[in-house]
ROKE-350069 format. One record per residue (C-alpha): residue in three letters; x, y, z negated. Coordinates in nm, 4 decimals, always signed. Each point is the difference from the previous one (the first is absolute). Layout:
% residues N
["Ala" [X Y Z]]
...
This chain:
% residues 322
["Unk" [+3.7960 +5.1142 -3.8355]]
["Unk" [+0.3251 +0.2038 -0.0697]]
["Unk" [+0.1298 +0.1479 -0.2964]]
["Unk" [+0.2069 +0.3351 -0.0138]]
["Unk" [+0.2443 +0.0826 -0.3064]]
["Unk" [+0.1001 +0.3622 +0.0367]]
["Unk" [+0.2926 +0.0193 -0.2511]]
["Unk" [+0.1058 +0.3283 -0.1111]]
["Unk" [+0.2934 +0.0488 -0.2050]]
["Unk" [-0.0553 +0.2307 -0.3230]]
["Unk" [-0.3491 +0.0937 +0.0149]]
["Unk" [-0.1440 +0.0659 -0.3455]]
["Unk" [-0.3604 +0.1466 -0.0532]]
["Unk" [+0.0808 +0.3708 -0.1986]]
["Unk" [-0.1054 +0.2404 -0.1047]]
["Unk" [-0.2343 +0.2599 +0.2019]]
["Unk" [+0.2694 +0.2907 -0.0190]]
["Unk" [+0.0864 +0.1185 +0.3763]]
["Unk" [+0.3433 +0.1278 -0.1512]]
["Unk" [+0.1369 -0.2928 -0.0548]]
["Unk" [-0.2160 -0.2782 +0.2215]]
["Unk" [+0.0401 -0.0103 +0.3702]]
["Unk" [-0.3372 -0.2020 +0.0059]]
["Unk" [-0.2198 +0.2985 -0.1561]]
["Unk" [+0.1713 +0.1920 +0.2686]]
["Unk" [+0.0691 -0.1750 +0.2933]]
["Unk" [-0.2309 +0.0234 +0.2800]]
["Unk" [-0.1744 -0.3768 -0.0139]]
["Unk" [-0.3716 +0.0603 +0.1555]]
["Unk" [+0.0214 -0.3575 +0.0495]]
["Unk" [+0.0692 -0.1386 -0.3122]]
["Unk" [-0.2308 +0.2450 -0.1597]]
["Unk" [-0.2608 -0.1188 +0.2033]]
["Unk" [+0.0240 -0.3530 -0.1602]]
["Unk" [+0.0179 +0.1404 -0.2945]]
["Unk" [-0.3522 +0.2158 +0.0444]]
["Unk" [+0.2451 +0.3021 +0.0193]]
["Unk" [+0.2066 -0.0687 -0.3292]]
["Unk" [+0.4047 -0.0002 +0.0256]]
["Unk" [+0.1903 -0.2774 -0.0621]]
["Unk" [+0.0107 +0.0730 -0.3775]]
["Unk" [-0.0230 -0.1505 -0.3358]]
["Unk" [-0.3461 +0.1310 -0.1008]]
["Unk" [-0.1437 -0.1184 +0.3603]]
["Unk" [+0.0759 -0.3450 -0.1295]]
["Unk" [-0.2394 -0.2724 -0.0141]]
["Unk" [-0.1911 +0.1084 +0.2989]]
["Unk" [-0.2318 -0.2041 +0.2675]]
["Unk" [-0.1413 +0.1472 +0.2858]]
["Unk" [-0.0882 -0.1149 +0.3540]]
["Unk" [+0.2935 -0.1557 +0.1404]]
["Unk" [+0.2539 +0.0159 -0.2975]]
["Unk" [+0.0734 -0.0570 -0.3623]]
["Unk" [+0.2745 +0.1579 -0.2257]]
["Unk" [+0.0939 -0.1782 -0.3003]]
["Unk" [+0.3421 +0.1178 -0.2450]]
["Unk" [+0.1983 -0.2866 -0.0432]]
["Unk" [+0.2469 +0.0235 -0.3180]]
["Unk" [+0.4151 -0.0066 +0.1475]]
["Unk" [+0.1265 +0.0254 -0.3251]]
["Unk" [-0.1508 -0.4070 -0.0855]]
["Unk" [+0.1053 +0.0627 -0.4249]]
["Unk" [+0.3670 +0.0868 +0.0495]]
["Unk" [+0.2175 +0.2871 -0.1080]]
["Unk" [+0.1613 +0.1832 +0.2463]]
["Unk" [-0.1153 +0.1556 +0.3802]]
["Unk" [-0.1044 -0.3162 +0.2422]]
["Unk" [+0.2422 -0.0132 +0.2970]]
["Unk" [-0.0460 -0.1072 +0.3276]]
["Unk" [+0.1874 -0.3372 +0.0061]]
["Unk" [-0.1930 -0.0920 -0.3337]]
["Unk" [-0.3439 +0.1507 +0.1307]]
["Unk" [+0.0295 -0.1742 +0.3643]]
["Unk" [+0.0706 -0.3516 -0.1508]]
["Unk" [-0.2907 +0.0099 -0.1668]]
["Unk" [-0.2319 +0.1111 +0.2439]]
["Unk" [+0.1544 -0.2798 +0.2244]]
["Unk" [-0.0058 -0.2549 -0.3231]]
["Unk" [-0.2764 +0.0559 -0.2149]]
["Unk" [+0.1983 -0.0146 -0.2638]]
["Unk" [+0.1107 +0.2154 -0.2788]]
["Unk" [+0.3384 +0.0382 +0.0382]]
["Unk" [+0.1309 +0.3034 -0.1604]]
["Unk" [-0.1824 -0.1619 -0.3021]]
["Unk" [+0.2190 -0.3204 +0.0423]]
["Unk" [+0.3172 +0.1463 +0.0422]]
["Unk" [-0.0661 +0.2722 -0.2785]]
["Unk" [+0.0804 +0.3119 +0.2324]]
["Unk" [-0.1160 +0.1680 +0.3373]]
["Unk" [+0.2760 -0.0213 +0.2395]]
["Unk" [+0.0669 +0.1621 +0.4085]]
["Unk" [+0.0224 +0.1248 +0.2114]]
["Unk" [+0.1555 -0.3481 +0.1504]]
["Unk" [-0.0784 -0.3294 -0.1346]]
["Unk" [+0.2784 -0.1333 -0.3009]]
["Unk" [+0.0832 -0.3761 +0.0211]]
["Unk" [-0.2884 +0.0068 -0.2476]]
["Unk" [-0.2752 +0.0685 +0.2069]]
["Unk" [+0.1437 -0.1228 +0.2990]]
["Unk" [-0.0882 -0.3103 -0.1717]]
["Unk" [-0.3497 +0.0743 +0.0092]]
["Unk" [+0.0413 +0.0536 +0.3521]]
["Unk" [+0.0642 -0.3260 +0.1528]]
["Unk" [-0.1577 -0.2296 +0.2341]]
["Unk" [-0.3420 -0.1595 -0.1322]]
["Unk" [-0.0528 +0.2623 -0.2620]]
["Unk" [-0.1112 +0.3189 +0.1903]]
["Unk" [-0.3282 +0.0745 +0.1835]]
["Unk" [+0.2264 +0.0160 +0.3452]]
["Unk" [+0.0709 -0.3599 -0.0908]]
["Unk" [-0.3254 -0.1526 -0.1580]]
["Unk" [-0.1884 +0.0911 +0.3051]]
["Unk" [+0.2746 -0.0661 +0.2888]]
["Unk" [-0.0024 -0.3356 -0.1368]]
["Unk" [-0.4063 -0.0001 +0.0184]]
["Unk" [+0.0515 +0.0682 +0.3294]]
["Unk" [-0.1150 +0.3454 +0.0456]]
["Unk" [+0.1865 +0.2393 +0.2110]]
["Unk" [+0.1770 +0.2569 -0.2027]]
["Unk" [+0.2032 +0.3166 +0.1207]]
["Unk" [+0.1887 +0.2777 -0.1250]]
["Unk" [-0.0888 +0.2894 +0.2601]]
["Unk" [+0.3279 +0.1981 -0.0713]]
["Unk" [+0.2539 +0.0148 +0.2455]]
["Unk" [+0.3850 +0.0336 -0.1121]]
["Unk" [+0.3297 +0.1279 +0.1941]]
["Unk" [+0.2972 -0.1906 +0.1026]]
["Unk" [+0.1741 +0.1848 -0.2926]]
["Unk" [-0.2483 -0.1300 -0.2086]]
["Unk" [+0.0936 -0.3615 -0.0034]]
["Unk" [+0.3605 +0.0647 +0.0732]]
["Unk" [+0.0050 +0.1459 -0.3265]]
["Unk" [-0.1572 -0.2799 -0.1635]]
["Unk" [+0.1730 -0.2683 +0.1850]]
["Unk" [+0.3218 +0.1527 -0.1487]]
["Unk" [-0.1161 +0.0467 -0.3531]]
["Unk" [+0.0051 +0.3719 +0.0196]]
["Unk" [-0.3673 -0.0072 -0.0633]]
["Unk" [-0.2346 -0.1713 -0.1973]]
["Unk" [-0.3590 -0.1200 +0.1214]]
["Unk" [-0.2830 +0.2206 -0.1866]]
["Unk" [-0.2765 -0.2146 -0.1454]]
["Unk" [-0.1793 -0.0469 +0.2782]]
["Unk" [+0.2426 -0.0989 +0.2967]]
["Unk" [+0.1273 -0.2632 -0.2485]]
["Unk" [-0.3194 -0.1850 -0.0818]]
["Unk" [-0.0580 +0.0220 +0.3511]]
["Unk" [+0.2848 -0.1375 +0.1047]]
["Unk" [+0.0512 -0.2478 -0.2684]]
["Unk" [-0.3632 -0.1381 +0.1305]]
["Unk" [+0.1749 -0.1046 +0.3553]]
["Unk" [-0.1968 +0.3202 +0.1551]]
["Unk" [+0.2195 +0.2144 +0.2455]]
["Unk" [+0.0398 +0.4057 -0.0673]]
["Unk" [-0.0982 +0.1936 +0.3682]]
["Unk" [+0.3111 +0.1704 +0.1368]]
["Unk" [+0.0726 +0.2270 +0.2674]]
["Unk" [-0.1360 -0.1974 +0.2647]]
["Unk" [-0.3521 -0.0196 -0.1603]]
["Unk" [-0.0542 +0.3795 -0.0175]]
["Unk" [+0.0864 +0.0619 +0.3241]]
["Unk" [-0.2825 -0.2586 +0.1279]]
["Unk" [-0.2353 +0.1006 -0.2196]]
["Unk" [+0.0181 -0.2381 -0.2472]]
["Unk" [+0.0883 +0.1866 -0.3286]]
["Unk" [+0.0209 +0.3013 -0.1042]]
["Unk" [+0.2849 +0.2129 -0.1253]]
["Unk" [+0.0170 +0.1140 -0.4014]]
["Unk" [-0.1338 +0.3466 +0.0724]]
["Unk" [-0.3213 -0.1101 +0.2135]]
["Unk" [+0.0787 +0.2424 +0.2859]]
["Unk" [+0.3539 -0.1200 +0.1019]]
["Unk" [+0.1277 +0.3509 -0.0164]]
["Unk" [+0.2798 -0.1403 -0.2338]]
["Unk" [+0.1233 -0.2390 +0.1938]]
["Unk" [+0.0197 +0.2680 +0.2914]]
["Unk" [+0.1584 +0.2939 -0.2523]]
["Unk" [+0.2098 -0.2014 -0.2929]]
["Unk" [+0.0639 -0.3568 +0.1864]]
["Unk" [+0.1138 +0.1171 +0.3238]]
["Unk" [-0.2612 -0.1536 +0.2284]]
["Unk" [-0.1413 +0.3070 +0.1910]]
["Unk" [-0.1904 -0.2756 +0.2085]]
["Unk" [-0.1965 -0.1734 -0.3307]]
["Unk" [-0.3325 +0.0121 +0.1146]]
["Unk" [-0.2216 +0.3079 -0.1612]]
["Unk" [-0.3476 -0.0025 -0.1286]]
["Unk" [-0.2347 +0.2995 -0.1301]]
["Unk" [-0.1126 -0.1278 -0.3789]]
["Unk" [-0.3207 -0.0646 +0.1484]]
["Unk" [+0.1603 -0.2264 +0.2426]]
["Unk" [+0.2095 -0.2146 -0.2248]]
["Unk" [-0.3276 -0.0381 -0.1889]]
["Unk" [-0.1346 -0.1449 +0.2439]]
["Unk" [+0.2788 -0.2470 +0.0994]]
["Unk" [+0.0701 -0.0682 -0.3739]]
["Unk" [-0.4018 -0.1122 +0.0534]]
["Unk" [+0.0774 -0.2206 +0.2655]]
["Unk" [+0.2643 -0.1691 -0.1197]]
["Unk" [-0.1178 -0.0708 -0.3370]]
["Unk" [-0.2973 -0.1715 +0.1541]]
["Unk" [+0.2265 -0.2985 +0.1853]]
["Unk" [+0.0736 -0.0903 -0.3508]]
["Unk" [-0.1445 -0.1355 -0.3222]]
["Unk" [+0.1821 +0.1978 -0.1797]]
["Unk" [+0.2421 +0.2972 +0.0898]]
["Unk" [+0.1969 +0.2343 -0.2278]]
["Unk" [+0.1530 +0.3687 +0.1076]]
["Unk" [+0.2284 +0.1480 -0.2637]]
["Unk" [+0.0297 +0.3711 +0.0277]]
["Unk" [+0.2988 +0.1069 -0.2510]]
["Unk" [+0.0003 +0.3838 +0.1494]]
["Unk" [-0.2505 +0.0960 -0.3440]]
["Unk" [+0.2165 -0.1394 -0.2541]]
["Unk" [+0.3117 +0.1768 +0.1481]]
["Unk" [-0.2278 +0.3279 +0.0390]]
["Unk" [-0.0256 -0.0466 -0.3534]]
["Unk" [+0.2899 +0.0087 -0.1253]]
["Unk" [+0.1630 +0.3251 +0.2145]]
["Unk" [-0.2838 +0.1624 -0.1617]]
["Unk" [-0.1176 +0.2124 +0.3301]]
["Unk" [-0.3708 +0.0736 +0.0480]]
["Unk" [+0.0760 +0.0975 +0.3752]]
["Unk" [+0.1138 -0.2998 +0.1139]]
["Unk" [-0.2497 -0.1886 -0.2611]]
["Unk" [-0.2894 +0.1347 +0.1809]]
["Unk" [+0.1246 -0.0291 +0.2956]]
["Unk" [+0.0601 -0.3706 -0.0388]]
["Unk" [-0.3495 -0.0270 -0.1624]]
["Unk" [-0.1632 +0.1618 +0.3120]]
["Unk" [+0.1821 -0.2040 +0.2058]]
["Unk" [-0.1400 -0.2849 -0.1851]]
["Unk" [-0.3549 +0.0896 -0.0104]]
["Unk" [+0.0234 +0.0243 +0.3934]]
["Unk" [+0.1059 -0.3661 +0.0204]]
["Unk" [-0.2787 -0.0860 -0.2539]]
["Unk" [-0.2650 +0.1567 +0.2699]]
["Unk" [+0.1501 -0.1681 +0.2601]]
["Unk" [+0.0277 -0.3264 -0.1873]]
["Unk" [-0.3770 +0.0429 -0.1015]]
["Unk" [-0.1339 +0.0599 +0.3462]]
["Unk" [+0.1489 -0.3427 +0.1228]]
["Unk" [-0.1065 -0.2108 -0.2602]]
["Unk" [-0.2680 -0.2138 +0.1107]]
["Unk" [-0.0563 -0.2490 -0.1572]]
["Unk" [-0.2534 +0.0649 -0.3335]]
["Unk" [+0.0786 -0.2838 -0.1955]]
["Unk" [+0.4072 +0.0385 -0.0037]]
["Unk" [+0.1674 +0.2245 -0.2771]]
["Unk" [+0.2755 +0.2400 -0.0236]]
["Unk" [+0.1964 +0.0624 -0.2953]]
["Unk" [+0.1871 +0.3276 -0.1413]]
["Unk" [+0.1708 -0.0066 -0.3273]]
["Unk" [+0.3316 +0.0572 -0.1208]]
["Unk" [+0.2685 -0.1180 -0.2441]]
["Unk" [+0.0523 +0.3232 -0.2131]]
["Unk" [-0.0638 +0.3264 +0.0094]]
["Unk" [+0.2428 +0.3088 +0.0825]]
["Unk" [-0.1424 +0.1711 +0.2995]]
["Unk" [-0.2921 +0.1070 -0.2180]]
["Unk" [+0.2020 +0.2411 -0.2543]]
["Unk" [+0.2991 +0.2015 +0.2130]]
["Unk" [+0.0448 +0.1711 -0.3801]]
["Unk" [+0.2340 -0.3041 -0.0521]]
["Unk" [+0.2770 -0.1651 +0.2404]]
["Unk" [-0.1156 -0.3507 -0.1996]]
["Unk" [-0.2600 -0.2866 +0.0735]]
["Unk" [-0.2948 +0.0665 -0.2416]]
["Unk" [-0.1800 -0.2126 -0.2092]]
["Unk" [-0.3370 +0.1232 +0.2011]]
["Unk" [-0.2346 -0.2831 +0.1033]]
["Unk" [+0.0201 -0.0458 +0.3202]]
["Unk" [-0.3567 +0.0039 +0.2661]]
["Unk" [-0.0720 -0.3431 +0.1492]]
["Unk" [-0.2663 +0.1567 +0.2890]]
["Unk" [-0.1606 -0.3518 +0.1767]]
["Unk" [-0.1817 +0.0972 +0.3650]]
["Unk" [-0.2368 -0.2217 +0.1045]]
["Unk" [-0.3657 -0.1127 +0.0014]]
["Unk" [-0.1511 +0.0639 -0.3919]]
["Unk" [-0.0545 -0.3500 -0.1006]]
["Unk" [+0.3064 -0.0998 +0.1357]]
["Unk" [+0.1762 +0.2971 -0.1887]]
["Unk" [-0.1589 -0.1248 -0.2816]]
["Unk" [+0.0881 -0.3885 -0.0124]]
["Unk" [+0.3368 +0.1191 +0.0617]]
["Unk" [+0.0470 +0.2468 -0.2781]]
["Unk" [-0.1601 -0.2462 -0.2539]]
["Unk" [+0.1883 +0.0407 -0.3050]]
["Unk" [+0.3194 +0.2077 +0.1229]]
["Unk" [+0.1685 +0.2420 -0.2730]]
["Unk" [+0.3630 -0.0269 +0.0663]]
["Unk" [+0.2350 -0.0894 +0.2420]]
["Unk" [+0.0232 -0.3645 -0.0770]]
["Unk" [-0.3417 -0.0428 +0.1981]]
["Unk" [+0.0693 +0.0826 +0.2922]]
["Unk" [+0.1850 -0.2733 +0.1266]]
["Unk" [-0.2692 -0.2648 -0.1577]]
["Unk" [-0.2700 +0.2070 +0.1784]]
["Unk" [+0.1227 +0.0067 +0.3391]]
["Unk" [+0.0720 -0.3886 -0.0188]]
["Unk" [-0.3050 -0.0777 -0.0973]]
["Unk" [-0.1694 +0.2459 +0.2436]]
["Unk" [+0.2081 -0.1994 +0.2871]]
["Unk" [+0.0117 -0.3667 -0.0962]]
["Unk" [-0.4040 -0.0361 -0.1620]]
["Unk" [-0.2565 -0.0200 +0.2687]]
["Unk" [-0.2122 +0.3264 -0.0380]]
["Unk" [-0.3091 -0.2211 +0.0086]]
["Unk" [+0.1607 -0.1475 -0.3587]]
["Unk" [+0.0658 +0.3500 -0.1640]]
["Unk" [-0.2908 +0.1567 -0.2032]]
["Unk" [-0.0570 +0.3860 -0.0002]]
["Unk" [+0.0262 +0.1973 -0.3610]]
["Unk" [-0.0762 +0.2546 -0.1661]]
["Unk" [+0.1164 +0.3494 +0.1586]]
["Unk" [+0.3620 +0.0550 -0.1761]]
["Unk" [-0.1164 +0.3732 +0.0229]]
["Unk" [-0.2448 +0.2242 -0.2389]]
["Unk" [+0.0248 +0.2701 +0.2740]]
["Unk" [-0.1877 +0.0605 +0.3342]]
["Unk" [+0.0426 +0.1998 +0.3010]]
């Protein structure tokens, strides 16, 4: 039983205005589908149907200010409220702050490496990548640093090219066209989809961060924001045609909006969608209870560490139907 966590940077749930959201616009017949042929909006929000649920999850969590990534991230990796704590939202790269939050023992990459459960990150990074961070020209983002503050290795160059990660864009037309690699290995969206399925499932619990909708966001171009969101709706198809196995879950949600409102260069205080795929009852045990971010990381640690034989359905989260 695997579980997926599709993390996409800057996702908020917006309005239903095609002028200024990519995801009224975008062509996305596959996550309309889930979504009994609703966009990705605010008023689509709660929805159940067949295979998934949509829930809005508050980003803001009660503080002044636009969330940020590195606030956002921690707390979807921490459970806890940590813009609240410190008094402020705070990114894109984690502050001493909430790098303190991010350290061995007190992250989900942590609590459930040291249950034993195998736990990956399925992005692969360039040579450049940790050159940069190895000579403190870069900072780790949220994410990488929980990781590797858990013990848990990030996949590099070598584990793209055998088909062990995948690169930041899905496709690996980056690597070929900004990196300099014009051997990276090259998948359709559909394809990618499908390896993202198969490598999620030789895990308890894998993670994919895809960053491109957050930067899409703030340049403020619907071209390339549809584009990207096609692009993305490919992989989803793909990803969805591998998935096997009924009783694991994948997770999409976010850690602020932007992408959702190009009238603005900023992160918005939007909610942002937290859409669970997966067999209803198990959808529904999951989702128990979630309203903002700070469940998430609760939720999938319970999900992976109680026996599902110990965990109780609920009621449906949802007052809509497909």
């Amino acid at each position: 039983m695997a579980f997926l966590f599709l993390f996409l940077d800057g996702f908020g749930l917006g309005a239903e205005d095609p002028a200024v959201n990519p995801l009224v616009c975008a062509p996305m017949p596959t996550l309309r589908a889930l979504l009994g042929g609703r966009p990705l909006v605010a008023a689509t929000a709660p929805f159940e149907g067949d295979r998934a649920t949509l829930l809005a999850l508050d980003a803001a969590l009660s503080v002044s200010g636009l969330p940020q990534s590195a606030t956002g991230q921690a707390v979807l990796l921490t459970g806890i409220n940590i813009p609240h704590a410190l008094g402020y939202h705070y990114g894109p790269k984690p502050n001493p702050a909430i790098a303190a939050y991010l350290k061995n023992g007190r992250t989900l990459f942590s609590w459930l490496r040291a249950a034993g459960k195998r736990v990956a990150l399925l992005n692969a990074y360039p040579p450049r990548y940790f050159h940069a961070v190895h000579s403190g020209r870069r900072l780790y983002s949220a994410i990488p640093l929980a990781l590797t503050n858990a013990g848990l290795p990030l996949f590099t160059h070598d584990d793209l090219y055998t088909g062990r990660a995948l690169s930041a864009d899905f496709t690996g037309h980056g690597w070929r066209t900004l990196l300099g690699y014009p051997d990276a290995p090259l998948y359709t969206p559909s394809q990618a989809g499908q390896l993202l399925a198969t490598l999620s499932q030789r895990y308890d619990f894998a993670l994919f961060e895809y960053w491109a909708g957050d930067y899409a966001g703030h340049k403020q171009d619907m071209q390339t924001a549809c584009a990207l969101l096609e692009t993305l709706d490919g992989v989803l198809a793909g990803l969805l045609d591998a998935w096997r196995d009924p009783q694991s879950l994948i997770l999409i949600t976010s850690d602020h909006g932007n992408l959702e409102d190009l009238s603005t260069r900023q992160h918005t205080t939007a909610p942002v969608p937290c859409l669970v795929i997966g067999e209803r009852s198990a959808r529904r045990r999951f989702l128990a209870g979630l309203t903002d971010l700070t469940g998430i990381a609760p939720a999938i640690r319970r999900w992976i560490l109680t026996p599902q034989t110990a965990q109780r359905p609920d009621s449906p989260p949802a007052d809509r139907a497909a």
